[in-house]
matplotlib code that plots the C-alpha trace (Angstrom):
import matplotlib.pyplot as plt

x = [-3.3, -1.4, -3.9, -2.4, -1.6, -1.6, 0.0, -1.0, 0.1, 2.7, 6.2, 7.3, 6.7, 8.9, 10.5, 6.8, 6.0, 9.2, 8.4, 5.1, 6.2, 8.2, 5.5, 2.6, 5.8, 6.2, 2.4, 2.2, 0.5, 2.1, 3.0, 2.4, 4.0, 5.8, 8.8, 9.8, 10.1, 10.7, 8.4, 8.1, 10.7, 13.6, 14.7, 16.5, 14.1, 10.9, 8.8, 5.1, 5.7, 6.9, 4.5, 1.3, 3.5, 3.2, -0.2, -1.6, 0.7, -0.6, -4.2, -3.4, -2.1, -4.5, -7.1, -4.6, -5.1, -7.2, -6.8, -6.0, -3.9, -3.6, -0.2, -1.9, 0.3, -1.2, -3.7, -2.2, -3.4, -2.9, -4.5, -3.0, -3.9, -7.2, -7.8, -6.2, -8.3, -11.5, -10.6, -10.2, -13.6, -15.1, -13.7, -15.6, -11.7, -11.4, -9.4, -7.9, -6.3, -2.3, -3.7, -6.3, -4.4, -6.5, -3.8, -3.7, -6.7, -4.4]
y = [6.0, 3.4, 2.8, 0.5, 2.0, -0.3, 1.4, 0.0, 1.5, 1.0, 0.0, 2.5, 5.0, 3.8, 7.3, 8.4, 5.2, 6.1, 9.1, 8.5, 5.6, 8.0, 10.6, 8.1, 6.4, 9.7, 10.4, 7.5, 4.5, 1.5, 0.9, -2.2, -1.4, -2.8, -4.6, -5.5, -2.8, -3.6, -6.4, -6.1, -8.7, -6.3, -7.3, -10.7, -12.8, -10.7, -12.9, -14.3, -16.3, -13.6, -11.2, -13.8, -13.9, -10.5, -9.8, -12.4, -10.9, -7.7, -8.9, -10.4, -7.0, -5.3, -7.8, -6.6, -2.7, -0.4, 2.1, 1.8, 4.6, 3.9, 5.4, 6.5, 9.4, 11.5, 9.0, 6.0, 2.5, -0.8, -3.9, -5.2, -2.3, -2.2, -5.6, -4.9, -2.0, -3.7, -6.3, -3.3, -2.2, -5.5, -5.5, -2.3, -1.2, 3.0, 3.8, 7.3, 8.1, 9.6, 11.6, 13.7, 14.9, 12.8, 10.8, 14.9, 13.9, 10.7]
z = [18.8, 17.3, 14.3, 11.9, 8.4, 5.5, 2.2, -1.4, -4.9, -7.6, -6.2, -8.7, -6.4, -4.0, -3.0, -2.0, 0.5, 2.0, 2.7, 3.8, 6.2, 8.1, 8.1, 9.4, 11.2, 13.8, 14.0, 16.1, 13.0, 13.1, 8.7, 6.5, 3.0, 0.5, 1.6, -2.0, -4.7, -8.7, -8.9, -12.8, -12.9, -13.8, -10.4, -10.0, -7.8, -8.7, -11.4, -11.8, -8.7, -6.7, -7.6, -6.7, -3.2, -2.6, -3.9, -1.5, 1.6, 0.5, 1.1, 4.9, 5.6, 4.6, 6.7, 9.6, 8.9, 10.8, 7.5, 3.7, 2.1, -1.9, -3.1, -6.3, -7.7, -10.1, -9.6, -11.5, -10.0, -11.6, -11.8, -8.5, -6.6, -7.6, -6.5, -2.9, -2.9, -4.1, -0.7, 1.5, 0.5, 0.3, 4.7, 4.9, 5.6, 5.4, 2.3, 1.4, -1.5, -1.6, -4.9, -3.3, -0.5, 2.4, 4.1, 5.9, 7.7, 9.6]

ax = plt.figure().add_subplot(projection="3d")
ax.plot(x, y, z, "-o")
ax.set_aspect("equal")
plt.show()
């Protein structure tokens, strides 16, 4: 199996890509997500800067990723996840969506 699993949403929702990196973790995907949470700048470090950083990183992982799943709780997405989801459809990349229950189908 060993699809790789690239996860995209608000970093507020940090306790959710947690738990789905373990989930997808020990059915076998190998994870991209997040590796930096708070980026609203509350965080010392996090800033305009760092936040470009990340966007772009974002995009090479998803380039990387065999699947998308947007961490869209009760189906909030920003700006910056609608733009890394607009590339991932843009690579012809399959995306699914946390907030309609189809990451069940990975």
């Amino acid at each position: 199996m060993y699809s790789v699993v690239c996860l995209i949403g608000s970093t507020k929702f940090e306790s959710t890509f947690r738990e789905l990196e373990e989930s997808l973790t020990l059915k076998g995907y190998l994870i991209f997500s997040p590796l930096v949470y708070n980026q609203s700048g509350d965080k010392p470090g996090c800033g305009k800067k760092a936040k470009e950083i990340i966007d772009v990183a974002t995009k090479l992982k998803i380039n990387h990723s065999d699947i998308v799943v947007v961490v869209d709780v009760d189906g909030y997405m920003g700006n910056s996840t609608k733009a890394q989801r607009d590339h991932a459809l843009f690579l012809n990349k399959p995306v699914l969506y946390y907030s309609k229950g189809e990451v069940s189908r990975l």
